[in-house]
NUZADO-715184 format. One record per residue (C-alpha): residue number from 0; x, y, z; residue in one letter. Coordinates in Angstrom, 1 decimal, always signed. Layout:
residues N
<r><k>NUM</k><u>X</u><v>Y</v><w>Z</w><r>a</r></r>
...
END
This chain:
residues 283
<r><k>0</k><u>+79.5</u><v>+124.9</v><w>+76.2</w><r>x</r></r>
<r><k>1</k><u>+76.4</u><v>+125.7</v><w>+78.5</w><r>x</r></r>
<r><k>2</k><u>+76.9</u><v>+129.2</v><w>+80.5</w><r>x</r></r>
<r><k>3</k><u>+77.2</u><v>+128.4</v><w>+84.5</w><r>x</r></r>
<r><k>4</k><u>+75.1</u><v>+130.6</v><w>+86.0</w><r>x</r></r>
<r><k>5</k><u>+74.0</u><v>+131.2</v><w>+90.3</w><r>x</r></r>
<r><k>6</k><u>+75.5</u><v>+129.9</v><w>+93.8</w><r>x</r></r>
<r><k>7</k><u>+74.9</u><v>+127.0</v><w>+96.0</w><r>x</r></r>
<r><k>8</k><u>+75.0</u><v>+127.2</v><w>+99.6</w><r>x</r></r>
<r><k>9</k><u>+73.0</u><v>+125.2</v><w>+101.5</w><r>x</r></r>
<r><k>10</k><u>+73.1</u><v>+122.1</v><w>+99.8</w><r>x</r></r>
<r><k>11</k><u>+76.6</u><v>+122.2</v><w>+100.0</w><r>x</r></r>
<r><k>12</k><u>+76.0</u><v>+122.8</v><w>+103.8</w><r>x</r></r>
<r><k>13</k><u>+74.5</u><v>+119.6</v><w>+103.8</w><r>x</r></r>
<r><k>14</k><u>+77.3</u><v>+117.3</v><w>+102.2</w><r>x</r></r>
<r><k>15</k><u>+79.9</u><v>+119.1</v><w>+104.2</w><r>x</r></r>
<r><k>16</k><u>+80.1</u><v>+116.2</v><w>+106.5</w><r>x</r></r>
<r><k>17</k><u>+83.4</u><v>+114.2</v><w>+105.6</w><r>x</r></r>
<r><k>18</k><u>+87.1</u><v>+115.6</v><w>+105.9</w><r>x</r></r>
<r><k>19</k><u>+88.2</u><v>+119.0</v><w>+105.2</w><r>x</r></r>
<r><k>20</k><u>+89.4</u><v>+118.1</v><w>+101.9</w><r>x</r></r>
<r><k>21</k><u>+86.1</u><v>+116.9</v><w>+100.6</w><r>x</r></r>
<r><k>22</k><u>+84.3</u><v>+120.3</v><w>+101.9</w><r>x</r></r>
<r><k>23</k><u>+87.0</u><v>+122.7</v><w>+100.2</w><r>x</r></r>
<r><k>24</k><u>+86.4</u><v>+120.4</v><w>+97.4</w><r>x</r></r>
<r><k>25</k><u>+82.9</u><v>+121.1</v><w>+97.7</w><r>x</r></r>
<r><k>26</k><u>+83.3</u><v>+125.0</v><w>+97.9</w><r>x</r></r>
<r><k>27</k><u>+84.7</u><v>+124.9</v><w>+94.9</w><r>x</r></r>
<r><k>28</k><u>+82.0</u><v>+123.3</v><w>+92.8</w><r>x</r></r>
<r><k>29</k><u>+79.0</u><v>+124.2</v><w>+94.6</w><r>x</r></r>
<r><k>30</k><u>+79.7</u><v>+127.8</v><w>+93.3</w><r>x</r></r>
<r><k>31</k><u>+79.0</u><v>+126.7</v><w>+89.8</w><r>x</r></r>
<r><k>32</k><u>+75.2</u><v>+125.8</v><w>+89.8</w><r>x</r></r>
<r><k>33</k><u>+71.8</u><v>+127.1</v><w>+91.6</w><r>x</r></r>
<r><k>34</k><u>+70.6</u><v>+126.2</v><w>+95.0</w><r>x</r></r>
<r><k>35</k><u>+67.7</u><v>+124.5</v><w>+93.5</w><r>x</r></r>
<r><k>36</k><u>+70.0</u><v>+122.0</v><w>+90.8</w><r>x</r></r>
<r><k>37</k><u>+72.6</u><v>+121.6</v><w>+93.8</w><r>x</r></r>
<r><k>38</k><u>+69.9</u><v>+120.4</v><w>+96.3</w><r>x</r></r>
<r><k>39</k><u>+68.4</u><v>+117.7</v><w>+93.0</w><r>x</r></r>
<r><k>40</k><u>+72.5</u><v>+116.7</v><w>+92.7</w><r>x</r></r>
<r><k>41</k><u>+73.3</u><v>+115.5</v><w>+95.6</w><r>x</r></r>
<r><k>42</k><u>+69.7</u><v>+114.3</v><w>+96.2</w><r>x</r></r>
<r><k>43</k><u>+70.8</u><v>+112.2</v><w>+92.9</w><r>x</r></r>
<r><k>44</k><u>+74.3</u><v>+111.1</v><w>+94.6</w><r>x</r></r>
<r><k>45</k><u>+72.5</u><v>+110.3</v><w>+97.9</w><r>x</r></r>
<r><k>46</k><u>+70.0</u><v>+108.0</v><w>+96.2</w><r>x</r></r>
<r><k>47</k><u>+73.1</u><v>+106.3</v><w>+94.0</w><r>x</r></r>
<r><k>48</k><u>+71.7</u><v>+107.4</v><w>+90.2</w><r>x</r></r>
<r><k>49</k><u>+75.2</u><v>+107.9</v><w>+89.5</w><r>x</r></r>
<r><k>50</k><u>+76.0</u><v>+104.3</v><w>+88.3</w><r>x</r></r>
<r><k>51</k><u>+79.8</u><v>+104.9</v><w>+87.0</w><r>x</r></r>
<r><k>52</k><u>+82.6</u><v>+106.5</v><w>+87.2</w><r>x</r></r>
<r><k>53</k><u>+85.8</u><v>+106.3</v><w>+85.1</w><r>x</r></r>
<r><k>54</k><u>+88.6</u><v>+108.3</v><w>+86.5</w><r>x</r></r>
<r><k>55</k><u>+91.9</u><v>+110.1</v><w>+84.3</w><r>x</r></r>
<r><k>56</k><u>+94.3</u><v>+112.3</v><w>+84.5</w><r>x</r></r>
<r><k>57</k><u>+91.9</u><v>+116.1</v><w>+84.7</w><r>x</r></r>
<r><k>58</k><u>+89.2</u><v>+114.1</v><w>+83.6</w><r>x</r></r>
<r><k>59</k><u>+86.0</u><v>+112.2</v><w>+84.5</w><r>x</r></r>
<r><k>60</k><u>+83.3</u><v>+110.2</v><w>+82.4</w><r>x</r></r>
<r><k>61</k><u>+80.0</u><v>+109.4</v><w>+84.5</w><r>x</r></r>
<r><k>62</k><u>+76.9</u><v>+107.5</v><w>+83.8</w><r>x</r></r>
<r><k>63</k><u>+73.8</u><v>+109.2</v><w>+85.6</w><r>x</r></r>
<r><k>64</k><u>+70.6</u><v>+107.9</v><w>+85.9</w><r>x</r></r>
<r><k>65</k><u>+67.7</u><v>+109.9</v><w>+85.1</w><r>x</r></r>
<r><k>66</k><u>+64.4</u><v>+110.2</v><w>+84.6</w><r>x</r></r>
<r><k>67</k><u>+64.4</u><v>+108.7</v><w>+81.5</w><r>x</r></r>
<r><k>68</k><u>+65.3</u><v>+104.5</v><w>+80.6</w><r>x</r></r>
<r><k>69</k><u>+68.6</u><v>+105.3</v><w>+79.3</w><r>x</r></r>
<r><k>70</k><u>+71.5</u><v>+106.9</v><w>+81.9</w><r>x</r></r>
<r><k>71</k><u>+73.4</u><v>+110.2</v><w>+80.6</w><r>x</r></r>
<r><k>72</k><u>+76.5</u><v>+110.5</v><w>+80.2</w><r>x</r></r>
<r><k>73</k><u>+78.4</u><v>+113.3</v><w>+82.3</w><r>x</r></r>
<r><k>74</k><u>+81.7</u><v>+114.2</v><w>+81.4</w><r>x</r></r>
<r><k>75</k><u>+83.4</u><v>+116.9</v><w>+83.8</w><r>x</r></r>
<r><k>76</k><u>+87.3</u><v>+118.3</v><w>+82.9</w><r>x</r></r>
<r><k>77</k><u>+89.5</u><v>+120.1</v><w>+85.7</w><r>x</r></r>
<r><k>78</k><u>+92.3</u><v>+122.0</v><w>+84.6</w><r>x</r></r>
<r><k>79</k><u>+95.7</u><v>+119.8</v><w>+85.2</w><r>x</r></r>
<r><k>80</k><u>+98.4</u><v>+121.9</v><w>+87.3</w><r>x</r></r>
<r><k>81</k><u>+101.6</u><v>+122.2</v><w>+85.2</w><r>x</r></r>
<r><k>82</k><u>+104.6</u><v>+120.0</v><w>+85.8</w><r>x</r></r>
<r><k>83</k><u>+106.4</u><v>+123.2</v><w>+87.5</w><r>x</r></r>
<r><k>84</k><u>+103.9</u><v>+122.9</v><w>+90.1</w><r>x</r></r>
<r><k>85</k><u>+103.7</u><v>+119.1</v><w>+91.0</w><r>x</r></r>
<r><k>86</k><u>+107.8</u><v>+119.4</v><w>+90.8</w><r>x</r></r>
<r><k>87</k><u>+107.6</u><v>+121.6</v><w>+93.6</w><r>x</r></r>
<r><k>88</k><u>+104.9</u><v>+119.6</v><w>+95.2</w><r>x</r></r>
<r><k>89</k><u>+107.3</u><v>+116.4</v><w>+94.7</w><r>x</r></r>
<r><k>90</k><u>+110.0</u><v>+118.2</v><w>+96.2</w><r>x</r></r>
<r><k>91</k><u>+108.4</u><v>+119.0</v><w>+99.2</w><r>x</r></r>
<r><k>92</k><u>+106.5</u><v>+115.7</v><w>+99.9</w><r>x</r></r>
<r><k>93</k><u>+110.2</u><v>+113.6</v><w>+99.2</w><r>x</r></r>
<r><k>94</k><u>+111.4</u><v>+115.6</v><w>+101.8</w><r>x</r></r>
<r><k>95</k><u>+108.9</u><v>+114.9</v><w>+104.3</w><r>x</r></r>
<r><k>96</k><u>+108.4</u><v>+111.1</v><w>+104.7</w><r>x</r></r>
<r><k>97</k><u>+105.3</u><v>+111.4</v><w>+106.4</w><r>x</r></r>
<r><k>98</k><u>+103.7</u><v>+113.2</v><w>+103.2</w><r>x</r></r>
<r><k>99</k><u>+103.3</u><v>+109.9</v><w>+101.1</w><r>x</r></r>
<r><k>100</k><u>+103.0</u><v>+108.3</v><w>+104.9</w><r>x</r></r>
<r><k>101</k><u>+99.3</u><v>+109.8</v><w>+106.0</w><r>x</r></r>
<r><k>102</k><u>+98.3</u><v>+109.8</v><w>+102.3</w><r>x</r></r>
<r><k>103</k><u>+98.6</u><v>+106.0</v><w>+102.0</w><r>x</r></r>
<r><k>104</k><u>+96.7</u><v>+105.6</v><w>+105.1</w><r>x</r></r>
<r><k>105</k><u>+93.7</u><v>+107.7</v><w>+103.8</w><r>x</r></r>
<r><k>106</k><u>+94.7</u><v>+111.5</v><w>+104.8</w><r>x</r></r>
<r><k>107</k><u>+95.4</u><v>+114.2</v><w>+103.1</w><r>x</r></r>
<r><k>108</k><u>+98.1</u><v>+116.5</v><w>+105.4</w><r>x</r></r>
<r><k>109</k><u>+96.0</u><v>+120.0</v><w>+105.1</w><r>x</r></r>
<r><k>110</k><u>+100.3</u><v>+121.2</v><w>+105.2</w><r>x</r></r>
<r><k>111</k><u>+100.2</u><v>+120.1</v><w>+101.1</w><r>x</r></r>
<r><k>112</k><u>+97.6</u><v>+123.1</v><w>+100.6</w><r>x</r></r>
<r><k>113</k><u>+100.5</u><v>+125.7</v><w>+101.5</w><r>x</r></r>
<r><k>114</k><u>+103.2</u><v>+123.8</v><w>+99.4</w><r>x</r></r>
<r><k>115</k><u>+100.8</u><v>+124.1</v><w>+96.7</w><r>x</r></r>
<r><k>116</k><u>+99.8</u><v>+127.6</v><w>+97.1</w><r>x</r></r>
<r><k>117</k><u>+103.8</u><v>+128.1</v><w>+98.1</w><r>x</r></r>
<r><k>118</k><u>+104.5</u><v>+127.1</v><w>+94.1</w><r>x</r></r>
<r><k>119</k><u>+101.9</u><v>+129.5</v><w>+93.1</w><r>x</r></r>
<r><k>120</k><u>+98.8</u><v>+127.5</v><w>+92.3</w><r>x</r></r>
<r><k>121</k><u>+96.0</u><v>+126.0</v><w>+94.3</w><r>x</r></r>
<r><k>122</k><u>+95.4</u><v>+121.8</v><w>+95.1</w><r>x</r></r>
<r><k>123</k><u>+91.8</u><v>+122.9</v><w>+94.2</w><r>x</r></r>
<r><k>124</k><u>+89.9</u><v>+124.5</v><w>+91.8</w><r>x</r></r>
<r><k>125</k><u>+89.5</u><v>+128.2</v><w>+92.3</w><r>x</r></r>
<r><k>126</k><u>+86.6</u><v>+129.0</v><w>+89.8</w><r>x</r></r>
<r><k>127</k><u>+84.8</u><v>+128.2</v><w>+86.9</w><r>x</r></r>
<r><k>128</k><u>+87.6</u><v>+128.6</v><w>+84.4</w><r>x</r></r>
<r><k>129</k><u>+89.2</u><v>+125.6</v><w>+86.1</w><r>x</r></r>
<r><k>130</k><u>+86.0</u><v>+123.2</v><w>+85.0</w><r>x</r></r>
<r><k>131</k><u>+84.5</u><v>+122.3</v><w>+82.0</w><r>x</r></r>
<r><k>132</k><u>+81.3</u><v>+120.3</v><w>+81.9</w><r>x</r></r>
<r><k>133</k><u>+78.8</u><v>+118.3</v><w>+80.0</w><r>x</r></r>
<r><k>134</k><u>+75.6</u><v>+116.3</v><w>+80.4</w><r>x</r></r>
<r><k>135</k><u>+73.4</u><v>+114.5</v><w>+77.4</w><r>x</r></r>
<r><k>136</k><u>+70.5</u><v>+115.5</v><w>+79.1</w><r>x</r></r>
<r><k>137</k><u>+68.1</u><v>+118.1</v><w>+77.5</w><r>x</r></r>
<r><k>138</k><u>+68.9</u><v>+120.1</v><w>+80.5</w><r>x</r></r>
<r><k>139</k><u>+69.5</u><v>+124.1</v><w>+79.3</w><r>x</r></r>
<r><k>140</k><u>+71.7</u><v>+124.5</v><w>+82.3</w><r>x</r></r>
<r><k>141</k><u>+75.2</u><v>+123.5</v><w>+82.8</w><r>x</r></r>
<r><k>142</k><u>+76.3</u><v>+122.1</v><w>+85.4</w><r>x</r></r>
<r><k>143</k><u>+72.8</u><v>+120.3</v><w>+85.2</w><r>x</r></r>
<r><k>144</k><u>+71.9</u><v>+118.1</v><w>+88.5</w><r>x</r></r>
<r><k>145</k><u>+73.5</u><v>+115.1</v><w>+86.2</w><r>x</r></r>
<r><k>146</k><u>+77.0</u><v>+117.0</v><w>+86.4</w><r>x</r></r>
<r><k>147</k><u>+76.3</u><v>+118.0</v><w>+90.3</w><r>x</r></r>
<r><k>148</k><u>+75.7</u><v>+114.7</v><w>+91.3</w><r>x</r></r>
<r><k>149</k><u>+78.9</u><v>+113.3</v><w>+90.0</w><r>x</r></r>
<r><k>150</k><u>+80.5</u><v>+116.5</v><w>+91.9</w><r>x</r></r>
<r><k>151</k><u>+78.9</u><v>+114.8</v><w>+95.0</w><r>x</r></r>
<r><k>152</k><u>+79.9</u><v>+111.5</v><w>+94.4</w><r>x</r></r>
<r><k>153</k><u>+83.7</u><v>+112.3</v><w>+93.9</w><r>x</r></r>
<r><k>154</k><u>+83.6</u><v>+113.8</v><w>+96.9</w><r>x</r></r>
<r><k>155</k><u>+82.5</u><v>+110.8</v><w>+98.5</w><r>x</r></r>
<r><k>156</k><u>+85.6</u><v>+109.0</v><w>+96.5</w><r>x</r></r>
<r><k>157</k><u>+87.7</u><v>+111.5</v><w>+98.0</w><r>x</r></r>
<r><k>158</k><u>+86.8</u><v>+110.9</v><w>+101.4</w><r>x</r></r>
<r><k>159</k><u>+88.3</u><v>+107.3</v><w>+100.8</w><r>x</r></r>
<r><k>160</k><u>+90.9</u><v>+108.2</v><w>+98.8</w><r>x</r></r>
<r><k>161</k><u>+92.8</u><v>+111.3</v><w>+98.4</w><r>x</r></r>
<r><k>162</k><u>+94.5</u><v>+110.5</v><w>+95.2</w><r>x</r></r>
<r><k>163</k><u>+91.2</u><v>+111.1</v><w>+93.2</w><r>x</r></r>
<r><k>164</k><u>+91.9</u><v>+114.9</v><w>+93.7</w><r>x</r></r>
<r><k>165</k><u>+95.6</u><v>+114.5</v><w>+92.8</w><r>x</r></r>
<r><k>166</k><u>+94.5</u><v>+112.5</v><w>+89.5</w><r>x</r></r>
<r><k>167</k><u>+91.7</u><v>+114.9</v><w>+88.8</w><r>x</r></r>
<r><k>168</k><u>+94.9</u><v>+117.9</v><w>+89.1</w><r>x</r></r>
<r><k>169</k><u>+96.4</u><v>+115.8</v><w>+86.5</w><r>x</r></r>
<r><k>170</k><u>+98.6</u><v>+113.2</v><w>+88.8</w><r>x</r></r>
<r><k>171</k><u>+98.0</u><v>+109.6</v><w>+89.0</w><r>x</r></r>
<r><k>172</k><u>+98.2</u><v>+107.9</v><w>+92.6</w><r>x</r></r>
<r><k>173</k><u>+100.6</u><v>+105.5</v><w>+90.6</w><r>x</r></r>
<r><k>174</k><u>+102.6</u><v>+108.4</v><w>+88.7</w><r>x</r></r>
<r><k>175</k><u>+102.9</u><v>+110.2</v><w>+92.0</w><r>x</r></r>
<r><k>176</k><u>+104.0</u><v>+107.5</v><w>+94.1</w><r>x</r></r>
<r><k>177</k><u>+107.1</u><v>+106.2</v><w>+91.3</w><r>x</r></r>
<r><k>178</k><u>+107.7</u><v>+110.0</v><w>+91.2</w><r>x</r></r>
<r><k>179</k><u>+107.7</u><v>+109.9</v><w>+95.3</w><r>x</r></r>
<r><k>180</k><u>+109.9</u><v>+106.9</v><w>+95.5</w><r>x</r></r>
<r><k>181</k><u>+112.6</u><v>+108.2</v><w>+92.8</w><r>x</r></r>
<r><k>182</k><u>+112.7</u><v>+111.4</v><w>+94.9</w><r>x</r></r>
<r><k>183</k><u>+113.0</u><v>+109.6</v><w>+98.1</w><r>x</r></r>
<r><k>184</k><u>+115.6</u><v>+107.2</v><w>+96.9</w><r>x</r></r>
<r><k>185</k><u>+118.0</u><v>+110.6</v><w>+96.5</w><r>x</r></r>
<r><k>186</k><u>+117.0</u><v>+112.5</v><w>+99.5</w><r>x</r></r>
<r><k>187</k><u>+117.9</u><v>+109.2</v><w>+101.3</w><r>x</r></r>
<r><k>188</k><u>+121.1</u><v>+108.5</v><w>+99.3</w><r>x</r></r>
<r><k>189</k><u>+122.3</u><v>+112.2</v><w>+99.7</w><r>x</r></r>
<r><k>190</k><u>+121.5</u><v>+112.6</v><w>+103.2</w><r>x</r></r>
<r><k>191</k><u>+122.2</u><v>+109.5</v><w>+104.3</w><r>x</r></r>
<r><k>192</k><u>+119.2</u><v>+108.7</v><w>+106.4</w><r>x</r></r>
<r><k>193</k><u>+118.0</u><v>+105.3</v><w>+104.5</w><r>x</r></r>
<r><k>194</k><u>+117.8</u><v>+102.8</v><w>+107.2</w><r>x</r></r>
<r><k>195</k><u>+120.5</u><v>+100.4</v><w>+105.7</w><r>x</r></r>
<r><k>196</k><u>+121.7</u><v>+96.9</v><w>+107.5</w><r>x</r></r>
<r><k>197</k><u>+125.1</u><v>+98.3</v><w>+108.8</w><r>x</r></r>
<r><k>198</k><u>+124.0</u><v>+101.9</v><w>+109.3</w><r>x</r></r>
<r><k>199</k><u>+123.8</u><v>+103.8</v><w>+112.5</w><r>x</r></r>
<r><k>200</k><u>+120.7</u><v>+102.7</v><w>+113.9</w><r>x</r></r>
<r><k>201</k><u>+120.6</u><v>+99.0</v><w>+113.0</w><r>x</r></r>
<r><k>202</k><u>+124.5</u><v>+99.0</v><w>+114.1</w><r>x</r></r>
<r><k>203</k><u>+123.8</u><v>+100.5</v><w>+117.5</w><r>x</r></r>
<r><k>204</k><u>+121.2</u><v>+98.1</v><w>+117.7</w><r>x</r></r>
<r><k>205</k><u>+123.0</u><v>+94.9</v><w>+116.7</w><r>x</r></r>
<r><k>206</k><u>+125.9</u><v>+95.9</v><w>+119.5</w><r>x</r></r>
<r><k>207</k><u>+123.3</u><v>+96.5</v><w>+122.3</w><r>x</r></r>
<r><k>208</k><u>+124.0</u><v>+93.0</v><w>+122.9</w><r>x</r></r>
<r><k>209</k><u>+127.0</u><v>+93.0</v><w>+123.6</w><r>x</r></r>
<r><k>210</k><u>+127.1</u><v>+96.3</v><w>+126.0</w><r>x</r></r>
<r><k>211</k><u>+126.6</u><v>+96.0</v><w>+129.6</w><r>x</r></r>
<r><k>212</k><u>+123.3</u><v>+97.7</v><w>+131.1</w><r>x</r></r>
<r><k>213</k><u>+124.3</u><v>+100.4</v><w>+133.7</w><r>x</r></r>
<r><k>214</k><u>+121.1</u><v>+100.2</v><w>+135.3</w><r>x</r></r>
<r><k>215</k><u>+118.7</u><v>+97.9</v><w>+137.0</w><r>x</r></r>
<r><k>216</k><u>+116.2</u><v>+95.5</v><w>+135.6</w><r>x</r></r>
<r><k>217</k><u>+113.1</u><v>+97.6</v><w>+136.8</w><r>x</r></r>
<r><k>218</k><u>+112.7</u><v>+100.1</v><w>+133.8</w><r>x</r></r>
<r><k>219</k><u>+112.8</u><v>+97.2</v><w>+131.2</w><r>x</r></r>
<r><k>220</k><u>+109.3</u><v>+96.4</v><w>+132.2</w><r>x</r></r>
<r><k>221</k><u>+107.7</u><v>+100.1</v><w>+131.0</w><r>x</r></r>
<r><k>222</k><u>+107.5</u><v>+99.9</v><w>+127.6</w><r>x</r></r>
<r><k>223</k><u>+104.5</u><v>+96.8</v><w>+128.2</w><r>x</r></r>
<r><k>224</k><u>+102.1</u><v>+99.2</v><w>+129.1</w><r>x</r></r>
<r><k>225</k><u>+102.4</u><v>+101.0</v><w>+125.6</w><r>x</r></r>
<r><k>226</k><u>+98.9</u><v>+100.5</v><w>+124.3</w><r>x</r></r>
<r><k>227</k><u>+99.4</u><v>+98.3</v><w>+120.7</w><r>x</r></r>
<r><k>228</k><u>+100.6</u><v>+100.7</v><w>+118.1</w><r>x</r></r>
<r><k>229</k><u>+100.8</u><v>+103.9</v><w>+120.2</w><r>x</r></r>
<r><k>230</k><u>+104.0</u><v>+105.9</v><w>+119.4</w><r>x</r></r>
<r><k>231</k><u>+106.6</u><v>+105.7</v><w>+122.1</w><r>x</r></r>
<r><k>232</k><u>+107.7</u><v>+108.8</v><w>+124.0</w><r>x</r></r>
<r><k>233</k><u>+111.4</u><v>+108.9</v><w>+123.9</w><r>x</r></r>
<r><k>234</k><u>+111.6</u><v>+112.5</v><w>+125.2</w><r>x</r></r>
<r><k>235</k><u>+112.7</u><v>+111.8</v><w>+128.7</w><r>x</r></r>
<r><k>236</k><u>+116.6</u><v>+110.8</v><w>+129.2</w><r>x</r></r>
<r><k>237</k><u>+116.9</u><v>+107.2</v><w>+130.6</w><r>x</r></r>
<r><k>238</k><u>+118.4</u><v>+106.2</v><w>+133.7</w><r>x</r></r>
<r><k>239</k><u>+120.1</u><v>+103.2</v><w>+131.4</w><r>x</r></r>
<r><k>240</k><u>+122.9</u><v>+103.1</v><w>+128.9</w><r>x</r></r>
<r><k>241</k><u>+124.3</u><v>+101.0</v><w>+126.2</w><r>x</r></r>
<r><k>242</k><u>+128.2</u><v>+101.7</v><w>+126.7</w><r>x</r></r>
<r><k>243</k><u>+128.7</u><v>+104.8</v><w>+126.6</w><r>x</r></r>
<r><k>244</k><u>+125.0</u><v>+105.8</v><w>+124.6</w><r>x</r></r>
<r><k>245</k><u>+121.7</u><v>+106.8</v><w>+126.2</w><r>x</r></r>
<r><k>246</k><u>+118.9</u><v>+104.0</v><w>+125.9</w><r>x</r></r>
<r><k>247</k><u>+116.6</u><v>+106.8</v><w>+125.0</w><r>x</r></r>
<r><k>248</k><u>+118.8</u><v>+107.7</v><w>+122.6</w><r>x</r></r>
<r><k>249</k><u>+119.5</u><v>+104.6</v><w>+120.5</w><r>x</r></r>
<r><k>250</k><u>+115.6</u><v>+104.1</v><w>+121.0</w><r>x</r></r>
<r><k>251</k><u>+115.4</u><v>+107.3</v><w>+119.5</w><r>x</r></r>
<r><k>252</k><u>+117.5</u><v>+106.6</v><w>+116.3</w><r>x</r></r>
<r><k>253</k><u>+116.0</u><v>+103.2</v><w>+116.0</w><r>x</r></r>
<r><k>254</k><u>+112.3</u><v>+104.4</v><w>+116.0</w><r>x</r></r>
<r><k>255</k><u>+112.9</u><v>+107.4</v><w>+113.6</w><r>x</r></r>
<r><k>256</k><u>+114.7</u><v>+104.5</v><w>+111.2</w><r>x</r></r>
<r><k>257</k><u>+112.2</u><v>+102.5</v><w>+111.5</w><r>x</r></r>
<r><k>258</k><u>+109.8</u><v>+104.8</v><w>+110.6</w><r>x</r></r>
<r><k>259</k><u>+111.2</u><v>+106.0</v><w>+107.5</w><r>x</r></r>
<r><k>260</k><u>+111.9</u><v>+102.7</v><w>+106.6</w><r>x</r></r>
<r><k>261</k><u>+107.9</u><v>+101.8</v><w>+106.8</w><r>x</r></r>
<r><k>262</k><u>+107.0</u><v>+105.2</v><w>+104.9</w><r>x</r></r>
<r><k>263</k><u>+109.6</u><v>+103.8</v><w>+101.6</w><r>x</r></r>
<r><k>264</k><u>+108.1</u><v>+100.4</v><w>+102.1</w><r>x</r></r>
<r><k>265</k><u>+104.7</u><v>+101.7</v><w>+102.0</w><r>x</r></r>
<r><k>266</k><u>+104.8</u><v>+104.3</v><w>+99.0</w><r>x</r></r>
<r><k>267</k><u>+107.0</u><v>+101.6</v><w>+97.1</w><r>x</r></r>
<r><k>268</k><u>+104.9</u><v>+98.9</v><w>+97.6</w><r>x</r></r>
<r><k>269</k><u>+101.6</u><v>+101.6</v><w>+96.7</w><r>x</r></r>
<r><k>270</k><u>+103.7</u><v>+102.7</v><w>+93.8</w><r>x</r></r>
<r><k>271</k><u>+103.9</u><v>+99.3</v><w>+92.4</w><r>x</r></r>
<r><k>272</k><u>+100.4</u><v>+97.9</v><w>+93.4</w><r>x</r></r>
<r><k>273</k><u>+97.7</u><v>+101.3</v><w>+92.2</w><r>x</r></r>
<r><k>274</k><u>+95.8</u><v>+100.6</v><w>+89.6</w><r>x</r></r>
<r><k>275</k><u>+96.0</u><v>+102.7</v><w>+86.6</w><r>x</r></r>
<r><k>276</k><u>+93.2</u><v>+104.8</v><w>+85.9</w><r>x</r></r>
<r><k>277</k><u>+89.9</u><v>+103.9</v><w>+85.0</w><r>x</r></r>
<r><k>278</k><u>+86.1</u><v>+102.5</v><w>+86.4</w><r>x</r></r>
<r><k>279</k><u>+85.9</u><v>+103.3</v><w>+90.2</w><r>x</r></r>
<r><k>280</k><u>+82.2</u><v>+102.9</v><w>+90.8</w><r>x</r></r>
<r><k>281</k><u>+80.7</u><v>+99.8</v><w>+88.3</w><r>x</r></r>
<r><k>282</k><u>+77.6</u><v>+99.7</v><w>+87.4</w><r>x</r></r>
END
């Protein structure tokens, strides 16, 4: 193996545009190279030489085209965290639905940094001993503006997706997810919060038929102005009740139902529908 050598700075300045996830990303590996073989990398990224990608578990395979006819082949390894780690990690993210929630809609929570660092490791690298790297080229140095541009570029796949960072950790988005959805099913089953026809919620909703309002037909008309999609403030008590139960409350325990309902649907329908690893960008 090549010996890294020198510091990037402002060329990691410059790519430091997309979500915070992407820039630490970014601080990691930019510490690796040169300004001058930084600035040719993303330069190379920018300009889309890097003409494939196949993704695995700690490991990545690029073709990068240079200056010659034939691309090179860059191959870049990340150490894997251990399974004590991602148990931990797993732990943490059954136990708050909204984990799996933001991360199937594109965003990584910047809360899974500390659960990571709480288990004694770090979601990103800290240093050159957690890379390895290697470029065809005749390039003496390593990482070589080949290797930096497919740095660059995986940033730009982790801006869309998350995952990539967990599979380049060692974690599949598919292994994560059946791993999410086991621990959910238990968290669920033990504390009894899985939105279930005949539980609580959907109960309390099915007899609010049934129930005689207390109050006037004036309030029913508020929840029309709601902009589409917009969370619903429940905070404030209601001047209606279902029997003896406070609107607000059974809206309450309804919403929070329904919305851990939608976080199982969504990381059990991710779980079954990721693709396993392999080409992201084709040439």
């Amino acid at each position: 193996m090549r010996q890294t050598k020198g510091r990037a700075t402002a060329a990691a300045t410059a790519a430091h545009s997309g979500p915070w996830w992407t820039t630490r990303w970014l601080d990691a590996v930019t510490c690796l190279d040169t300004e001058a073989r930084a600035r040719r990398g993303l330069s190379y990224a920018r300009g889309g030489r890097v003409l494939s990608l196949h993704l695995e578990p700690g490991r990545v395979v690029a073709k990068v085209q240079g200056s010659r006819p034939d691309p090179y082949t860059v191959a870049i390894g990340v150490l894997p965290l251990p399974d004590s780690v991602w148990n931990h990690v797993l732990d943490a993210m059954a136990s708050k639905a909204l984990f799996a929630a933001k991360l199937l809609a594109g965003h990584l929570p910047q809360e899974l940094e500390d659960v990571f660092q709480q288990a004694g490791s770090s979601l990103f690298p800290r240093g050159p001993a957690d890379f390895w790297t290697d470029c065809s080229c005749p390039d003496w140095a390593n990482p070589c503006k080949h290797v930096m541009a497919v740095f660059y570029t995986l940033a730009e796949e982790m801006a869309e997706d998350p995952f990539v960072l967990f599979t380049l950790r060692g974690r599949t988005k598919r292994d994560l997810l059946s791993a999410l959805r086991t621990r959910r099913s238990a968290v669920s089953q033990a504390d009894g919060t899985a939105p279930q026809a005949g539980g609580t919620a959907a109960s309390a909703a099915a007899g609010a038929g049934t129930e005689a309002w207390t109050g006037g037909t004036a309030g029913a008309r508020s929840s029309a102005t709601a902009s589409a999609g917009a969370s619903p403030d429940l905070r404030s008590p209601s001047p209606f009740r279902v029997g003896q139960v406070d609107l607000m409350d059974l809206l309450r325990s309804i919403y929070q139902a329904a919305r851990l309902w939608a976080a199982e649907a969504a990381v059990g329908r991710a779980a079954a529908e990721a693709p396993p690893p392999g080409p992201r960008v084709k040439p």
